[in-house]
PyMOL commands that place a pseudoatom at each C-alpha (Angstrom):
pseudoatom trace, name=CA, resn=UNK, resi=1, chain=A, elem=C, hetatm=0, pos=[-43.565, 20.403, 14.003]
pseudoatom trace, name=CA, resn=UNK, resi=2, chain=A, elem=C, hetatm=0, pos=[-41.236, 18.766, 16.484]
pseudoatom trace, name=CA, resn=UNK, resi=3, chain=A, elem=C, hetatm=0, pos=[-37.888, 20.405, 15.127]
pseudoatom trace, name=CA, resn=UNK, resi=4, chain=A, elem=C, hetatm=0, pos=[-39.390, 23.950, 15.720]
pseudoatom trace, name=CA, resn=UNK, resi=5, chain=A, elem=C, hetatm=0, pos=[-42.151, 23.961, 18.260]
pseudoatom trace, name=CA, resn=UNK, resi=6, chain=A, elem=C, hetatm=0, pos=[-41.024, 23.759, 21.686]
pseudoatom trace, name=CA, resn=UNK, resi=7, chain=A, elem=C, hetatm=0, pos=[-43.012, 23.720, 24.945]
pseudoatom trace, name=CA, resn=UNK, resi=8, chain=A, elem=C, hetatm=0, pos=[-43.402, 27.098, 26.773]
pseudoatom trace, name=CA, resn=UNK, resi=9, chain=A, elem=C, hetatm=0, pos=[-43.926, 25.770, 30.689]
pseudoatom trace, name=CA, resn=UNK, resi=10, chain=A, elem=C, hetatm=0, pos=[-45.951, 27.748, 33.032]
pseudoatom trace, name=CA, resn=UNK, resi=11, chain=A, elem=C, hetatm=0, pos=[-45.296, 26.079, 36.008]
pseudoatom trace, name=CA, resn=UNK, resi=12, chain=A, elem=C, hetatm=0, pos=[-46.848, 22.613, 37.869]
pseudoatom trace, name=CA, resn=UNK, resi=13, chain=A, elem=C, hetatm=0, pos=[-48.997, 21.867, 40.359]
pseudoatom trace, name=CA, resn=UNK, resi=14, chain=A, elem=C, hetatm=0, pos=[-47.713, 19.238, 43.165]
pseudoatom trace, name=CA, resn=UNK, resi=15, chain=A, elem=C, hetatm=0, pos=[-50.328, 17.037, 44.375]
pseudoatom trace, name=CA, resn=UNK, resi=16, chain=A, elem=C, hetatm=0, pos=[-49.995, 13.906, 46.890]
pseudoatom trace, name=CA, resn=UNK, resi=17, chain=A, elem=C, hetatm=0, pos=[-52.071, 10.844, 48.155]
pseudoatom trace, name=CA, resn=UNK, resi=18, chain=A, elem=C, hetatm=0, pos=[-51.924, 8.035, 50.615]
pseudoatom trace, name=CA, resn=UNK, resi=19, chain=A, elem=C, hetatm=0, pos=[-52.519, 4.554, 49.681]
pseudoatom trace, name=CA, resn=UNK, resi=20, chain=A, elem=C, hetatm=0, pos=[-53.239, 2.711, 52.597]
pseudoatom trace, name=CA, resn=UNK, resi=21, chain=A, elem=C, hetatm=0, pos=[-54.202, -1.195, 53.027]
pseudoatom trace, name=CA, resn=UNK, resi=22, chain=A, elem=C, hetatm=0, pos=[-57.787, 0.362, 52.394]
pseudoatom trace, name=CA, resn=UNK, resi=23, chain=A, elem=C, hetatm=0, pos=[-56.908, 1.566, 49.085]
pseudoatom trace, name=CA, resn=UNK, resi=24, chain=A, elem=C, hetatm=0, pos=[-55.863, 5.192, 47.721]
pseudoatom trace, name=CA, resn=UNK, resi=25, chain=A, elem=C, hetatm=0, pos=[-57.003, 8.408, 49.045]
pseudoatom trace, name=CA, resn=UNK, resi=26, chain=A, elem=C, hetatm=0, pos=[-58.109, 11.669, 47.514]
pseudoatom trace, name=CA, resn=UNK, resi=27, chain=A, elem=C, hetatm=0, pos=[-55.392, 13.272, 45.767]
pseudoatom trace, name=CA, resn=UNK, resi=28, chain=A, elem=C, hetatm=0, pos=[-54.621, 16.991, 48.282]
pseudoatom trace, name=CA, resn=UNK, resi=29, chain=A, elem=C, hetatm=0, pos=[-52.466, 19.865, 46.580]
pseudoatom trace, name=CA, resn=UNK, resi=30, chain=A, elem=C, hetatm=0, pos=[-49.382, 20.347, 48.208]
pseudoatom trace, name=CA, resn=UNK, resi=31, chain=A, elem=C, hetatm=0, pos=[-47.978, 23.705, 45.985]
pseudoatom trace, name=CA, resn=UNK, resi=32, chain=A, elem=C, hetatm=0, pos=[-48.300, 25.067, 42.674]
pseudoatom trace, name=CA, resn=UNK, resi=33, chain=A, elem=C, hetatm=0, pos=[-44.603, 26.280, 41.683]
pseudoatom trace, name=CA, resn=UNK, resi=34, chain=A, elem=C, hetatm=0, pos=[-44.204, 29.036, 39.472]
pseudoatom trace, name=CA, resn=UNK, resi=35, chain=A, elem=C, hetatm=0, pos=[-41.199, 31.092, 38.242]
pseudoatom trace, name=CA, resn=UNK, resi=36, chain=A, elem=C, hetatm=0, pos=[-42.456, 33.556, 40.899]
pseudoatom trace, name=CA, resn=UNK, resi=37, chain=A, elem=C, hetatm=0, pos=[-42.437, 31.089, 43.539]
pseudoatom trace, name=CA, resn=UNK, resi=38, chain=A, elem=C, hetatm=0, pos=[-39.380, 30.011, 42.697]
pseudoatom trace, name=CA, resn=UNK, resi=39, chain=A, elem=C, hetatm=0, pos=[-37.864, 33.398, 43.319]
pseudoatom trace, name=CA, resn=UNK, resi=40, chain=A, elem=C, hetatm=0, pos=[-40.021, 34.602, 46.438]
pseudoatom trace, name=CA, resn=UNK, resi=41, chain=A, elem=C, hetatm=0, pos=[-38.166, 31.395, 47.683]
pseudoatom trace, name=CA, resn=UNK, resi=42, chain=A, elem=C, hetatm=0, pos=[-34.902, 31.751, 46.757]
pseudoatom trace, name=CA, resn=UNK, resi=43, chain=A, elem=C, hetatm=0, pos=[-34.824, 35.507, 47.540]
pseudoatom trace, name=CA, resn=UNK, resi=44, chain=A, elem=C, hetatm=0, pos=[-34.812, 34.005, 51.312]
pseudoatom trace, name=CA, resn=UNK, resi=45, chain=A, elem=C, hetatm=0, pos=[-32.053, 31.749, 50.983]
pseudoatom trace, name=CA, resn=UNK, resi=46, chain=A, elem=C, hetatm=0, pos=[-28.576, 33.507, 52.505]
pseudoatom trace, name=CA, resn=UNK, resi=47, chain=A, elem=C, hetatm=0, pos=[-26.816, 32.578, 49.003]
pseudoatom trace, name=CA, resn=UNK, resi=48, chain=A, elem=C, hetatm=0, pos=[-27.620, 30.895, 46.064]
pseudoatom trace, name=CA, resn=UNK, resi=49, chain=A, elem=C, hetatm=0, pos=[-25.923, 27.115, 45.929]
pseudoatom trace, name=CA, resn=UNK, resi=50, chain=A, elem=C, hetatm=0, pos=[-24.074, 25.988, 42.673]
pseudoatom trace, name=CA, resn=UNK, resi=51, chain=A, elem=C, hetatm=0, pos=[-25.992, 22.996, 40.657]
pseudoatom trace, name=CA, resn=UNK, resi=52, chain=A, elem=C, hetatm=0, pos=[-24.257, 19.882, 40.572]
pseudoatom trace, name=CA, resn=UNK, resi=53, chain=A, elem=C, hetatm=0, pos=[-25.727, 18.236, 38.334]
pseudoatom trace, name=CA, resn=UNK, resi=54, chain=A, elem=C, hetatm=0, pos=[-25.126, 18.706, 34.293]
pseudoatom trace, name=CA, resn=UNK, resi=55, chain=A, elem=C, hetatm=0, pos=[-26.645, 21.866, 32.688]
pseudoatom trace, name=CA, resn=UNK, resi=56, chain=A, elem=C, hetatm=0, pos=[-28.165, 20.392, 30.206]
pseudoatom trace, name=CA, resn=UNK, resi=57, chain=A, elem=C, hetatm=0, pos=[-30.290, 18.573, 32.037]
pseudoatom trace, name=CA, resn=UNK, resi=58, chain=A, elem=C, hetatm=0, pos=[-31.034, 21.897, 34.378]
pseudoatom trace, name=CA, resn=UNK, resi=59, chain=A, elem=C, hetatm=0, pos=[-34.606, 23.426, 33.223]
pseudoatom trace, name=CA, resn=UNK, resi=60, chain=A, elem=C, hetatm=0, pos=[-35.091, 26.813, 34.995]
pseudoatom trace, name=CA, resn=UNK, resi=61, chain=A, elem=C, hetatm=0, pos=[-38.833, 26.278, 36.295]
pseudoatom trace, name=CA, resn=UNK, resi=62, chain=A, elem=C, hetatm=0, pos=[-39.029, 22.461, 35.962]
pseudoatom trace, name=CA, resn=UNK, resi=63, chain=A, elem=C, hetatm=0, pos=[-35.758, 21.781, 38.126]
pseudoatom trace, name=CA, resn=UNK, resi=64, chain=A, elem=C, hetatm=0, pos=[-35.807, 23.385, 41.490]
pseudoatom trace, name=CA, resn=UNK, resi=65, chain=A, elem=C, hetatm=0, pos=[-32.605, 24.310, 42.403]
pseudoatom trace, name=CA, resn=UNK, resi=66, chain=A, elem=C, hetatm=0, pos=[-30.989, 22.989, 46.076]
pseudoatom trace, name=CA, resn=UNK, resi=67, chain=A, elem=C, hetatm=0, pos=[-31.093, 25.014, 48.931]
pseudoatom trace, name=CA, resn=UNK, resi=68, chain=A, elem=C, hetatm=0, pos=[-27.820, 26.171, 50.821]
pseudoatom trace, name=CA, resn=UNK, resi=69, chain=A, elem=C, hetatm=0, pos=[-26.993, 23.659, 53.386]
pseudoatom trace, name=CA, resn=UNK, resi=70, chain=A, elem=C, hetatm=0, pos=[-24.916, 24.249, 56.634]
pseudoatom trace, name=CA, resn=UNK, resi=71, chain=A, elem=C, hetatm=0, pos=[-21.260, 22.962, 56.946]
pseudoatom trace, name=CA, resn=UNK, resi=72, chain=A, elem=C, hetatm=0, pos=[-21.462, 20.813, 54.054]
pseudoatom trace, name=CA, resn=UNK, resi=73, chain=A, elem=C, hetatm=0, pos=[-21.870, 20.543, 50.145]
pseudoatom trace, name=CA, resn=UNK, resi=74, chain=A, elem=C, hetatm=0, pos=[-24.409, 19.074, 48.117]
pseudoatom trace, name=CA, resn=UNK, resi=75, chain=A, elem=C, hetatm=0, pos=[-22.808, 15.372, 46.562]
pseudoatom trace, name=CA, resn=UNK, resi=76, chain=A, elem=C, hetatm=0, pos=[-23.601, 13.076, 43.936]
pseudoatom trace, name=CA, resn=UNK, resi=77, chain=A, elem=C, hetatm=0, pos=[-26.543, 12.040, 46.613]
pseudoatom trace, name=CA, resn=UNK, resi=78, chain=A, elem=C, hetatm=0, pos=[-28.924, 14.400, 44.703]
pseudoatom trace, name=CA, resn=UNK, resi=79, chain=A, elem=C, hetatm=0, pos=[-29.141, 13.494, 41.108]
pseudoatom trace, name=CA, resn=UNK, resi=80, chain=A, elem=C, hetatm=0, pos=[-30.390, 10.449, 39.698]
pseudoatom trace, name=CA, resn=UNK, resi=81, chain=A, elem=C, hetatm=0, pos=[-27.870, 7.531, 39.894]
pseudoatom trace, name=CA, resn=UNK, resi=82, chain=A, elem=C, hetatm=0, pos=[-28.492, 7.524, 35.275]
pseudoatom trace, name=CA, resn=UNK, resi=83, chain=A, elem=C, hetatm=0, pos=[-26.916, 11.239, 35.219]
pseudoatom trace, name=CA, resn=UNK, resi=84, chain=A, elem=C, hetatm=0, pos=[-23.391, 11.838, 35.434]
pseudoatom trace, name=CA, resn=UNK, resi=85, chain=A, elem=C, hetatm=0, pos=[-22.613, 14.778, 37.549]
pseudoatom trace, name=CA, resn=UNK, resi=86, chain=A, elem=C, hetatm=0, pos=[-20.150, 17.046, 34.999]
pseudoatom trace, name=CA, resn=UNK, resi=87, chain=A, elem=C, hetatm=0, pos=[-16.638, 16.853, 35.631]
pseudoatom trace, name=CA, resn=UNK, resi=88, chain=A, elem=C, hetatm=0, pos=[-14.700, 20.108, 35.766]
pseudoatom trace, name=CA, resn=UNK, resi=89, chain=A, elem=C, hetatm=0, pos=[-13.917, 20.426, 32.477]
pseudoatom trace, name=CA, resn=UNK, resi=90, chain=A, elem=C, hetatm=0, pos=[-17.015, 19.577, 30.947]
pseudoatom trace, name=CA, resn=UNK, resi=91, chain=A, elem=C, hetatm=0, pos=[-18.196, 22.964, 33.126]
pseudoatom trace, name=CA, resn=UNK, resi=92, chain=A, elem=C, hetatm=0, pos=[-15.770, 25.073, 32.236]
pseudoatom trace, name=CA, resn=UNK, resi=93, chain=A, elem=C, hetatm=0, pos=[-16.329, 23.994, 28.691]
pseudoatom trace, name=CA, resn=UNK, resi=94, chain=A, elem=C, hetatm=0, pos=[-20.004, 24.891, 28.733]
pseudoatom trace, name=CA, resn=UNK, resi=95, chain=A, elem=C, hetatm=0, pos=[-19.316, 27.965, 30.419]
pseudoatom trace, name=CA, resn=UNK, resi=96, chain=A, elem=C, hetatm=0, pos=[-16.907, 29.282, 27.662]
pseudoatom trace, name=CA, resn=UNK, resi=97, chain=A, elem=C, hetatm=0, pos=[-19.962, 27.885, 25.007]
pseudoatom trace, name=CA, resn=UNK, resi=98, chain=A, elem=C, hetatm=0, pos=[-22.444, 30.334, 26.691]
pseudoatom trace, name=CA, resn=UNK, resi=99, chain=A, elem=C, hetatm=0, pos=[-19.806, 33.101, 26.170]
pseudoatom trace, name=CA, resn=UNK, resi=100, chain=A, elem=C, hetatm=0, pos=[-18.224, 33.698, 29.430]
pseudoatom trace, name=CA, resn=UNK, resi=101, chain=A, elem=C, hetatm=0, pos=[-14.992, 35.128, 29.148]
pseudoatom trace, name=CA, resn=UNK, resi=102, chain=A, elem=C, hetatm=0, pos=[-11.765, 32.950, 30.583]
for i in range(1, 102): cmd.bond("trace and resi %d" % i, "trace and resi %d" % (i + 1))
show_as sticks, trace
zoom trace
């Protein structure tokens, strides 16, 4: 039933393969994320970078979050050109949805 049954996600495997003028080659595992690996590697980070992009299209194992970056911000550069980032007051908005006191 598609109005009640939701997905429960247990993680995904990244995989990669070359495709050369010779064709395509074997397909070699590059990780298999978890919501453990996500937090063995974010435990390492110095701090923990806010999202920009919208929350609703934020999934907590299927959308990795960004990594802190050194003397500058993360920009509009990192979501898909089709999402909007959220303006201020959409945020603030959804924050005071989820409960969070003003």
């Amino acid at each position: 039933m598609p109005d009640r049954d939701m997905p429960t996600y247990r993680g995904y495997i990244v995989e990669r393969a070359e495709i050369t003028a010779e064709g395509q080659q074997d397909w070699d595992e590059i990780a298999r994320v978890s919501d453990r690996y996500i937090i063995r590697r974010i435990e390492t980070w110095p701090m923990q970078t806010p999202e920009v992009i919208d929350p609703k299209y934020q999934h907590p194992l299927l959308t990795f979050p960004l990594p802190p970056m050194v003397l500058r911000e993360w920009g509009e550069d990192v979501t898909h050109s089709d999402l909007p980032l959220p303006s201020l007051e959409d945020m603030y908005q959804q924050y005071n949805e989820e409960g969070v006191s003003e």
